[in-house]
N, C-alpha and C positions, 0 to 999 in steps of 0.2 A: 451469406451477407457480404456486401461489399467495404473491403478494407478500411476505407474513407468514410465510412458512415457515422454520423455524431453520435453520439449517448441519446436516450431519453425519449429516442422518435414513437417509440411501440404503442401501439394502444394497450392501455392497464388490462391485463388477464386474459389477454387475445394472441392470434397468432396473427402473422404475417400473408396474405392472401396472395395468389398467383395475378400476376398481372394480365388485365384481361388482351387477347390477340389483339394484333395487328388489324385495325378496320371493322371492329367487332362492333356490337351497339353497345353504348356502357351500359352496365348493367346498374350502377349508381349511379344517376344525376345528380347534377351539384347541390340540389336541392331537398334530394332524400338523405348526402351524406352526413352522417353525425359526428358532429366534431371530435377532435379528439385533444386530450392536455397532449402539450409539447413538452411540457417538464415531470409528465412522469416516468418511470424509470423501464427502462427495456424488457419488453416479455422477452417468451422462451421461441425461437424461431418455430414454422413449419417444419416438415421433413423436405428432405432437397426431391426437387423435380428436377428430372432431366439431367443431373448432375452438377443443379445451381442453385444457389440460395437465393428468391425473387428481392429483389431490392426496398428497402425499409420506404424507398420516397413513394410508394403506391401507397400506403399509408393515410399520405396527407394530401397526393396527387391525382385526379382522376382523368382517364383517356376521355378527348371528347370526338362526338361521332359525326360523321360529316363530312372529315377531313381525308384528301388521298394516302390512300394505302403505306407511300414509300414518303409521304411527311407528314406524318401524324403529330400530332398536339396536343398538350396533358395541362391541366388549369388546376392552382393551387387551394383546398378546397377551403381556405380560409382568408385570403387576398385576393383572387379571382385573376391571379395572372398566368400568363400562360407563356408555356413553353417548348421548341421541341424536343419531340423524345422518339425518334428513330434509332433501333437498338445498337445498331453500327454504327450510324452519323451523329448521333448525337449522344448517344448515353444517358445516363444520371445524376453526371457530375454539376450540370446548371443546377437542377434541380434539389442536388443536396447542400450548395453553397444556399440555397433559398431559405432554406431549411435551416441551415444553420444561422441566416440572416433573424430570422422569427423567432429563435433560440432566444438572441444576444436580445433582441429589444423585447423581449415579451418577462414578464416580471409581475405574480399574481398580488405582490408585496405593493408596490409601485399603484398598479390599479388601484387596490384595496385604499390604501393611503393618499393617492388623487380622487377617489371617489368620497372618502371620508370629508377631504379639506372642502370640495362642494357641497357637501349636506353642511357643514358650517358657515360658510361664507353666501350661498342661497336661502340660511335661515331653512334648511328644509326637512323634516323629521324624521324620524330612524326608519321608520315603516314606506318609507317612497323606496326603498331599495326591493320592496317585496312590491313594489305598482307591475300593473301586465305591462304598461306600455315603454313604462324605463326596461324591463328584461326583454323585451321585443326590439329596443334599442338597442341594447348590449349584448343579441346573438347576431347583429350585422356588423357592430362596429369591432369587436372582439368576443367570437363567439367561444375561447379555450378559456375565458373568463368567469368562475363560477361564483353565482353570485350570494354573496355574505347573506344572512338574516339581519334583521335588526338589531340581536343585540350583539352581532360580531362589529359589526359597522359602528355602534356608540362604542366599543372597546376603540375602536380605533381612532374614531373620536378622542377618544380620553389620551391616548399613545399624542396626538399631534400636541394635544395641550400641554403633556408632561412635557415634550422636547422643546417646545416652545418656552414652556417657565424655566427651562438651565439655561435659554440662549437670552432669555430678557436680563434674567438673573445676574449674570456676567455684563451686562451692557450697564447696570447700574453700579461698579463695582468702581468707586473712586469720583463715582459722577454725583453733583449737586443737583436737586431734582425740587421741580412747583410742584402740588398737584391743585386739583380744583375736588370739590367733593359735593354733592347733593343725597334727598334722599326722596324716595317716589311710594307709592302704593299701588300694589298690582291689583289685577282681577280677583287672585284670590284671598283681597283685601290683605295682604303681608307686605310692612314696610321691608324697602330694600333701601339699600346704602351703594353708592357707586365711590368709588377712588380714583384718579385718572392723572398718570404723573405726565407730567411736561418736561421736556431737556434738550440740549442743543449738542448732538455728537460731538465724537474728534472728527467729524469730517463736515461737519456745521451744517447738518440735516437737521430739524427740527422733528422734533419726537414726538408723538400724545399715545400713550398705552393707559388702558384700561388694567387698572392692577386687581380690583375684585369688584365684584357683582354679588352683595348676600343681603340674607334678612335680617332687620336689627330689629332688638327690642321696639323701640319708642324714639319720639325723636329729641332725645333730654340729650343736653349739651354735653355732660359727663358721658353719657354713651355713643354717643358722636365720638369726640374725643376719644375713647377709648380703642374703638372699632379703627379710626384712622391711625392709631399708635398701633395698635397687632397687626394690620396691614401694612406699614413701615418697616414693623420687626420682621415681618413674615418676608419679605422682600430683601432684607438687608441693607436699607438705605437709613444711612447712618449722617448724611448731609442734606437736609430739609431747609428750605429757603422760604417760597412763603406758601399757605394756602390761600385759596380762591374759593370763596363762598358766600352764598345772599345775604342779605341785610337783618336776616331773623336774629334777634337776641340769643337763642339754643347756641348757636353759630361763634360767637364771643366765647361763653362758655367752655365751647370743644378747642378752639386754638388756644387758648389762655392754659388748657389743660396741655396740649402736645408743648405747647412753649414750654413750659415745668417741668416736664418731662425729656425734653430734647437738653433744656439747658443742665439736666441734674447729668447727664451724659457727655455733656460738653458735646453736643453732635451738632448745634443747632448756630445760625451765622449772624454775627455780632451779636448774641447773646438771644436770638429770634424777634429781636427789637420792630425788624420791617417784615415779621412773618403774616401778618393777619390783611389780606389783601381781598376790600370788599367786591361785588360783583358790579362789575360798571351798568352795564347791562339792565341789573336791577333795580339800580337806583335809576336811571337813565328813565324807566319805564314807571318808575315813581313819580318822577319831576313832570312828567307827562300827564300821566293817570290825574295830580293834582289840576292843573288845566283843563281837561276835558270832564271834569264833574258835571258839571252845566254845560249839554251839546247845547251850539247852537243850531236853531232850526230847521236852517237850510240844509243840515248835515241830517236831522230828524225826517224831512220830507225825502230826500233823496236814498234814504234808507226804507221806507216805508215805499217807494215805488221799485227798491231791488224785491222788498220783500212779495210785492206781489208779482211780479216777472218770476220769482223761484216756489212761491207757492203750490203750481200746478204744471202739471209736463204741456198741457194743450194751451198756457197762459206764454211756458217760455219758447214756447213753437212760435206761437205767434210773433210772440220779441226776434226770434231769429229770422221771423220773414223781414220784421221793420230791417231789423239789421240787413239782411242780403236787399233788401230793394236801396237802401241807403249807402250799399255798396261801402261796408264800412270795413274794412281789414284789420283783428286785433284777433292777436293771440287768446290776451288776459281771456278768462269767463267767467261772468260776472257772479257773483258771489257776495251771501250774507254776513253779515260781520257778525263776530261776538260781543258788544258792548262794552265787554268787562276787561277787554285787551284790546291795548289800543291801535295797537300794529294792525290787525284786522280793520280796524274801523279804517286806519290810510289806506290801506290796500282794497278796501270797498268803494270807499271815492275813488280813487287813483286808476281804478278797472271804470267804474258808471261815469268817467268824465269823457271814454272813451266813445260811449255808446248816447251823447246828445240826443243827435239826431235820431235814431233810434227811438227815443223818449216822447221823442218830440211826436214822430209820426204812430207810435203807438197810441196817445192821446187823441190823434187826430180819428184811427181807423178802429179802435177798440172801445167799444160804448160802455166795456165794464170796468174798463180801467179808471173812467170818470167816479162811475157808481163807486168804486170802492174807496176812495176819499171823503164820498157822502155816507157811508153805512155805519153804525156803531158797532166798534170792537168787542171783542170780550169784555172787558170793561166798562163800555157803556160809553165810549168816549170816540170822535170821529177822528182815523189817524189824518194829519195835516199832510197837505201836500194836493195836488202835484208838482215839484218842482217847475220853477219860473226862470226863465232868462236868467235874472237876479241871482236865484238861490246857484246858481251852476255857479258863477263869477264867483258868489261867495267860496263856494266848495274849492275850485281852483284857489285861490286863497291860502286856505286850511291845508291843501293838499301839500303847496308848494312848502308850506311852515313847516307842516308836520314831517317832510320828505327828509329834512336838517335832522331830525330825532332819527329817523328811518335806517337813512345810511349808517347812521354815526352807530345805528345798534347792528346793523349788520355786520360794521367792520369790529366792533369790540366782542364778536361771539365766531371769529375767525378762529379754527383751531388747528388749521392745515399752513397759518403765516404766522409770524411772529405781530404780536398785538398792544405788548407794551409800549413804543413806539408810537402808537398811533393816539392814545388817551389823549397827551396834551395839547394837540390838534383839534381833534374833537371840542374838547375843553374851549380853546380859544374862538374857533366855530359858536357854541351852543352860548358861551359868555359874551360873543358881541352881536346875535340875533338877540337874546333878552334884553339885553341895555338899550338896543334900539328901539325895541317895541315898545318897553316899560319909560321911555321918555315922555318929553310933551308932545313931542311930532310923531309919537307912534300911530303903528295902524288902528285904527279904531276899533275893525272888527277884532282886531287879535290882542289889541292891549288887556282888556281885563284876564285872556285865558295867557297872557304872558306872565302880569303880575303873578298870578296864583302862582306859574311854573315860577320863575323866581324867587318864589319864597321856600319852595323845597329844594331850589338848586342851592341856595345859600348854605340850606341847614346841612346839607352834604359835603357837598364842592365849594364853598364860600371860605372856607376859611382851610389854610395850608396843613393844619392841626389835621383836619379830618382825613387828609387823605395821604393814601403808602407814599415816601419820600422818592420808593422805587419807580414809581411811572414817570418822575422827573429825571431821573438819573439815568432812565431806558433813554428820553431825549437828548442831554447832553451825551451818550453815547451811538447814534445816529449822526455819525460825520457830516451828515449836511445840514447838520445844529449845532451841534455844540451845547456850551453853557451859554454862550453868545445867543444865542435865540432866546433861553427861558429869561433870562436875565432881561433884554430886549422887553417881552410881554408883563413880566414884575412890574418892569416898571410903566408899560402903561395902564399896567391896572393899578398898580397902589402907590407910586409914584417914587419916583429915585429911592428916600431912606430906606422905606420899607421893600421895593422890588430889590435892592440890594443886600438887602439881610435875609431874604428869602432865598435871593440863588447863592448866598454864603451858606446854607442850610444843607441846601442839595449838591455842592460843592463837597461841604465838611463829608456828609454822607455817604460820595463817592470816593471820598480820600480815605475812611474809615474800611472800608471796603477792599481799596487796594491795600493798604498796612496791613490788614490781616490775611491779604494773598500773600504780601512777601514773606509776612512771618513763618506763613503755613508752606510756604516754598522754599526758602528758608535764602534767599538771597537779597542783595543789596536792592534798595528802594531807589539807589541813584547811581551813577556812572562815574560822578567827581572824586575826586583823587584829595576834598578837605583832610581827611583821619592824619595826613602829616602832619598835619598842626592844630592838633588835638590838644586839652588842656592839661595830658601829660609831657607835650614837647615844649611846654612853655618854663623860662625860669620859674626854681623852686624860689620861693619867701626867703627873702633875706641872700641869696646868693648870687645876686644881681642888682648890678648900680641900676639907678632911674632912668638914665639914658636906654639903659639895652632894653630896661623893661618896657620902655616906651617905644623902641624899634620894633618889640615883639610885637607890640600892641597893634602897630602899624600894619604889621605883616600878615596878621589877621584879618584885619581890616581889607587889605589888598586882598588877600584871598577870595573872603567872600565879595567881595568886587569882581572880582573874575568869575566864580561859581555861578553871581546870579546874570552876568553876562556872554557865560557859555549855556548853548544849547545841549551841550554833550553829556553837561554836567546836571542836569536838569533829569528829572524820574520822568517814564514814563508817561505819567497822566499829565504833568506838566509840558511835556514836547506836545504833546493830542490837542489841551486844551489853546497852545498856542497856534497850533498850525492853521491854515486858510479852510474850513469848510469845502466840501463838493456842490456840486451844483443840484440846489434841491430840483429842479425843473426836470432832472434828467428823467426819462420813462422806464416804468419795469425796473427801476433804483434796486439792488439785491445787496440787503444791509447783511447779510451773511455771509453773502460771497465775498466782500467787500470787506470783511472784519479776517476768513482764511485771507484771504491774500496777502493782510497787513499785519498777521498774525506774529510774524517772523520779527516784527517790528515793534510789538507790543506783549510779548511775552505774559507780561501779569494783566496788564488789561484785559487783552483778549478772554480770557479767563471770567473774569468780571464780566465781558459783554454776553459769554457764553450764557452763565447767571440768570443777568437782569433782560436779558431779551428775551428769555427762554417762558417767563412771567406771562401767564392768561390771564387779562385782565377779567373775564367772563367765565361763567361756568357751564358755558354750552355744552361744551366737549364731554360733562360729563351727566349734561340732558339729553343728551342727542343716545345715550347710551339705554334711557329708556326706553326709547322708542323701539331698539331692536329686544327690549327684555319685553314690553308690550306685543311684540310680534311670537319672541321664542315661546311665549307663556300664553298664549292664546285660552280659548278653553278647550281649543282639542289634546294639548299639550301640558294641561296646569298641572297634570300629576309628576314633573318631571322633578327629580331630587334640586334641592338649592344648589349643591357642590356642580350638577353637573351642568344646571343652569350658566352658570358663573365662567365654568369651562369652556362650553357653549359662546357667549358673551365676548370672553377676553380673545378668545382663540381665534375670533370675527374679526376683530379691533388689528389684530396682530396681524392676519396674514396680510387684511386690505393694505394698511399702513407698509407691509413687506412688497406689495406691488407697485408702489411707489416709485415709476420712474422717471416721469417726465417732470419738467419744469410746471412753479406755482403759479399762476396770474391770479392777481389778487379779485378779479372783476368775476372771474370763474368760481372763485371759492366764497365770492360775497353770493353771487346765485345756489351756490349748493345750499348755504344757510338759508336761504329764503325759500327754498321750496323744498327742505328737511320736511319728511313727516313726524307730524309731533311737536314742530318747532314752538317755543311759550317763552316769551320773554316774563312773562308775568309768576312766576314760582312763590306769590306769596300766596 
C-alpha cells in the first residue's frame, strides 16, 4: 500500500485488485463500474505481487483505452475526470490528492439533511425518495449516496424541525411579538388553528414564523383562546402585544381570554389594553361586499358573456382566434368570478375590459354567441347581455372604483413589509372616495353602491372608539408623518376641537408606551439636569424669610424656563416629535432602515417603533398557511399524523423566511399576494 494513502478508500469486504497493464483494454468501463462508499472503512489488502502492494486509487480509478502506451489516462469513476498515470511519470499521487478532495466534501449526513429540507420546502412526500427517476437522478449526480427509505427521510424531517424550534426558540427570548391567528377546515373535514408571530429583530428584519399548525376542537372563543395561550406557553413568549384576527364574535372571546390571562402574569403591554387588533382586510371586504349586493347590470352582462367564452374549450378557441386577429396582447386570462368575493368579481372586469374588441368581433363572427342571450337558462330566465358600448364605459367605472378597495387590500395583507403604517393612508384614501361620491355632485352610477359602503364604513372606521390606537401611533412613528400629519387629517375630518383631542389621544397612547419602556429599562425619560431643584432643595416651613422664599420660587420658575427651552433637556419622543419630517415623496422610503440608523439616537423609541411596526394589520400571513396545509394534506397524504403535519408546515415557513436575502419592493410583494393560491379576503 502506499505510504500516503487516506483511510477509508477500500471497498467494504473486498480486496484491492491489480491494476490492469499498461495499453491493455479496460476490463471495467465506466459504465459497468459499481460505485463504491468513500467513507467506509479499509479492507484487508491482496497479497503483494511482484513485491508491491497495487495502489488503493485503482479502486475508485479506471485505465481508459485508447490512449498511447507511454501516456496513458485513468478517469475518476465517480467525477468523470481524468488524469495521467504513467508509473514513472506520473504516479498516484494526483490521483490520491482526488481522492482525498471527495473525502473532505462527500458527507452522507449533509445529503441526507439537504435532501430532507427539499421534501419540506417542495411540499413533497416521504415516498418520492423511493421514485425510479429521482434514484436514476442520484446515481449520476452522487452515485456513493445511499438512498434513505421513507421513513429514514421523515426522521430527518423531524431532526430539521427539532433544530429549527431551539434556534426560533432563542430569537423570541426577550422579544415583544404580534401574532395573527385564523382557523380552516381540511379535507378531512378537521378544524385546524394556525398561530403566526410577527417581530422586528435586533437587526430590524421583519419576521413572520408560523408557531403551530393543529387541530382544534370547535371554533368556540374559549377554545381559541386557550389553544393561542399553550402556544405562547409552549414557545416561551412571555411579551404579547396585540393579536390580529377577523371580525367574528368567537374572536372577542379568545382575546378577552389571553388579555386575563397575560395580565394575571403581568406579561402583557399596558395592561393588553391595544391587544385586540381587528383584520383590516376583513372589514375592508365587508364595506365592499355591502355595495355590491345589487350588481349592476352592466357588470351582470359582462359576466354572463365571460361565462360563455369559459363554458366550453371549442367556445374559448374561438375567443382566442377573435383575440389573435384583434392582435390584442394581454397576459391577464380571462376568468370567472365567484360572486360572493368581491376581489374576483374586479379582477373579472379588470381582465374582460382588456379583451373589447375581442367581444366585439366574437358577436360579429359567432352566431351562438347571439343565440345564447336568446335561450332560457336553468332557470327559465334569459341571461341579459351582450355587453353594449355603454355597459363597458359603465364597467371601466366600477373597475376603476373598486381598484381603491383592491390595492388598499393588497397592501394591508402584506406579510413580507411592515403594514401598520400604511392603515391610515388607506383610511384617508377610502374616506375621501366615499365623501365624494355620497355627495350631491357624486357619480350617479356609483352613489347608491357608495352610500351602502359608507354605511358599513362608519359602523367600523367611523368613529376613533373602534379602532386599535396602535395604527395611529404606527403613523406618527413614520418620520415622514409624525403626529403632524394625523393631526393635519383630525382636523379636516372633524374639525379643530375635536381633530385635536383625537391626536391628544394617540399622543397620550404613545407617551404611555414610552413610560413604560423607560420603566422596564429602567432609565431616565429625559436628559435635564431639573432633580437640583427638586421640592427637597427648597427652604423647609418656617426657616426662611419671604424674600428668599420668593427667590426660590423664582429660581424654579427659571428652571423650567430653560428645560422647556432646551432641546437637550427634552425625552426622546419630544426631540422626534419636534424635529422636521423626511420627505414623504422619497422612493423605496425603508422605515426600518431608517429607525437602525437613528437607533443610536432614540434608545427607548426605537424599541417602541420595533413594537408597533412589527403589527399586521391583516391575517393573511396566517391564511396563506392554509393553503400549503391544503397542499401537505391532500388526499394522497391525509393519513399523515397532526404533529408531523405541523412539523411539515412551520419547518416550510422557517427555512423560506431563512432564504431571505435580497431587498423587499413593496410592488413585488403586493403581486405575490395576488396571485397566492388560495388567497380569500372573505374568511367569513
Amino acid at each position: 500500500m502506499d505510504v500516503d494513502a487516506p483511510p477509508g478508500f477500500g471497498a467494504p469486504g473486498g480486496h484491492n485488485p491489480p491494476p490492469p497493464s499498461p495499453g491493455s483494454a479496460n476490463p471495467n468501463p465506466p459504465e459497468a463500474a459499481a460505485p463504491i462508499g468513500l467513507g467506509a472503512s479499509l479492507p484487508p489488502l491482496s497479497p503483494k505481487q511482484g513485491g508491491k502492494d497495487p495502489s488503493i486509487v485503482w479502486q475508485h480509478f479506471i485505465k481508459l483505452a485508447g490512449f498511447d502506451p507511454d501516456n496513458p489516462r485513468s478517469q475518476c469513476k465517480y467525477c468523470k475526470n481524468q488524469y495521467k498515470c504513467h508509473g514513472k511519470k506520473n504516479g498516484t499521487s494526483g490521483m490520491l490528492q482526488h481522492m482525498k478532495a471527495l473525502v473532505a466534501n462527500y458527507s452522507e449526513e449533509k445529503i441526507r439533511l439537504a435532501l430532507a429540507r427539499m421534501i419540506i420546502i417542495d411540499e413533497l412526500p416521504f415516498k418520492f425518495v423511493e421514485r425510479q427517476g429521482f434514484q436514476e437522478f442520484m446515481e449520476i449526480v452522487e452515485p456513493r449516496f445511499p438512498i434513505p427509505h421513507r421513513t429514514t427521510i421523515a426522521r430527518a424531517c423531524m431532526k430539521i424541525y427539532s433544530s429549527e424550534v431551539d434556534i426560533l426558540r432563542g430569537a423570541f427570548v426577550g422579544q415583544r411579538v404580534c401574532v395573527t391567528t385564523d382557523t380552516w377546515t381540511s379535507i378531512q373535514n378537521l378544524n385546524y388553528m394556525v398561530v403566526t408571530a410577527h417581530f422586528i429583530d435586533g437587526d430590524w428584519n421583519y419576521q413572520k414564523k408560523i408557531l403551530n399548525f393543529c387541530p382544534i376542537a370547535n371554533h368556540k372563543g374559549d377554545t381559541i383562546g386557550r389553544t393561542v395561550e399553550s402556544c405562547l406557553l409552549k414557545w416561551g413568549i412571555d411579551r404579547l402585544f396585540t393579536i390580529t384576527a377577523d371580525n367574528a364574535s368567537s374572536n372577542d372571546v379568545a382575546i378577552d381570554y389571553v388579555k386575563k390571562k397575560t395580565k394575571e402574569r403581568d406579561s402583557s403591554i399596558l395592561g393588553g389594553e391595544f391587544m385586540h387588533m381587528r383584520c383590516c382586510a376583513h372589514i375592508l371586504n365587508l364595506i365592499v361586499q355591502s355595495g355590491l349586493k345589487s350588481i349592476h347590470e352592466s357588470i351582470t352582462k359582462v359576466r354572463n358573456a365571460v361565462r360563455y367564452v369559459r363554458a366550453s374549450p371549442a367556445r374559448f378557441e374561438k375567443f382566442q382566434e377573435c383575440v389573435e386577429n384583434e392582435k390584442i396582447k394581454a397576459k391577464c386570462l380571462l376568468s370567472l368570478d365567484v360572486p360572493t368575493r368581491w376581489n374576483s368579481t374586479y379582477l373579472m372586469l379588470d381582465c374582460a375590459l382588456k379583451f373589447v374588441r375581442a367581444f366585439d368581433r366574437l358577436e360579429e363572427e359567432d352566431g351562438h354567441y347571439k343565440l345564447y342571450f336568446c335561450e332560457l337558462d336553468g332557470n327559465g330566465k334569459k341571461p341579459i347581455g351582450p355587453p353594449t358600448y355603454l355597459d363597458w364605459e359603465n364597467v371601466k367605472t366600477f373597475v376603476k372604483f373598486l381598484g381603491i378597495f383592491y390595492e388598499a387590500t393588497l397592501r394591508f395583507s402584506g406579510s413580507l413589509f411592515v403594514t401598520s403604517n400604511t392603515y391610515f393612508h388607506e383610511l384617508i384614501s377610502i374616506e375621501d372616495q366615499l365623501q365624494q361620491l355620497c355627495s350631491v355632485d357624486g357619480d350617479p352610477l356609483l352613489k347608491s353602491m357608495a352610500v351602502e359602503m359608507k354605511k358599513k364604513y362608519d359602523k367600523y372606521w367611523g368613529s376613533m372608539d373602534n379602532i386599535n390606537l396602535m395604527l395611529f401611533v404606527a403613523v406618527v412613528l413614520d418620520p415622514r408623518y409624525r403626529l403632524k400629519y394625523v393631526k393635519f387629517w383630525f382636523r379636516e375630518w372633524y374639525g379643530k376641537d375635536k381633530g385635536d383631542e383625537m391626536s391628544s389621544k394617540v399622543r397620550d397612547a404613545l407617551k404611555r408606551l414610552y413610560v413604560e419602556r423607560v420603566g422596564q429599562n429602567g432609565v431616565s425619560s429625559s436628559s435635564g439636569s431639573g432633580a437640583s431643584l427638586s421640592r427637597d432643595s427648597m427652604p423647609s416651613v418656617g426657616n426662611a424669610s419671604l424674600s428668599d422664599r420668593i427667590k426660590s420660587y423664582n429660581n424654579r420658575f427659571k428652571q423650567h424656563l430653560a428645560d422647556e427651552d432646551s432641546v437637550e433637556s427634552k425625552s426622546e419622543l419630544d426631540r422626534y416629535l419636534l424635529e422636521s419630517s423626511e420627505d414623504p415623496d422619497v422612493e423605496d422610503f425603508d422605515i426600518l432602515m431608517w429607525w437602525k440608523m437613528n437607533s443610536s439616537r432614540y434608545r427607548v423609541l426605537s424599541q417602541i417603533a420595533r413594537d408597533v411596526l412589527a403589527i399586521p394589520v391583516s391575517t393573511v400571513a396566517s391564511e396563506s398557511a392554509f393553503s400549503t396545509g391544503g397542499r401537505v394534506l391532500d388526499s394522497f397524504r391525509s393519513s399523515l399524523s397532526p404533529n408531523t403535519v405541523e412539523a411539515l408546515i412551520c419547518t416550510q415557513n422557517w427555512l423560506k423566511d431563512a432564504k431571505k436575502k435580497r431587498p423587499i419592493k413593496l410592488r413585488e410583494c403586493m403581486d405575490n399576494v395576488e396571485d397566492m393560491d388560495g388567497f380569500e379576503i372573505d374568511t367569513g
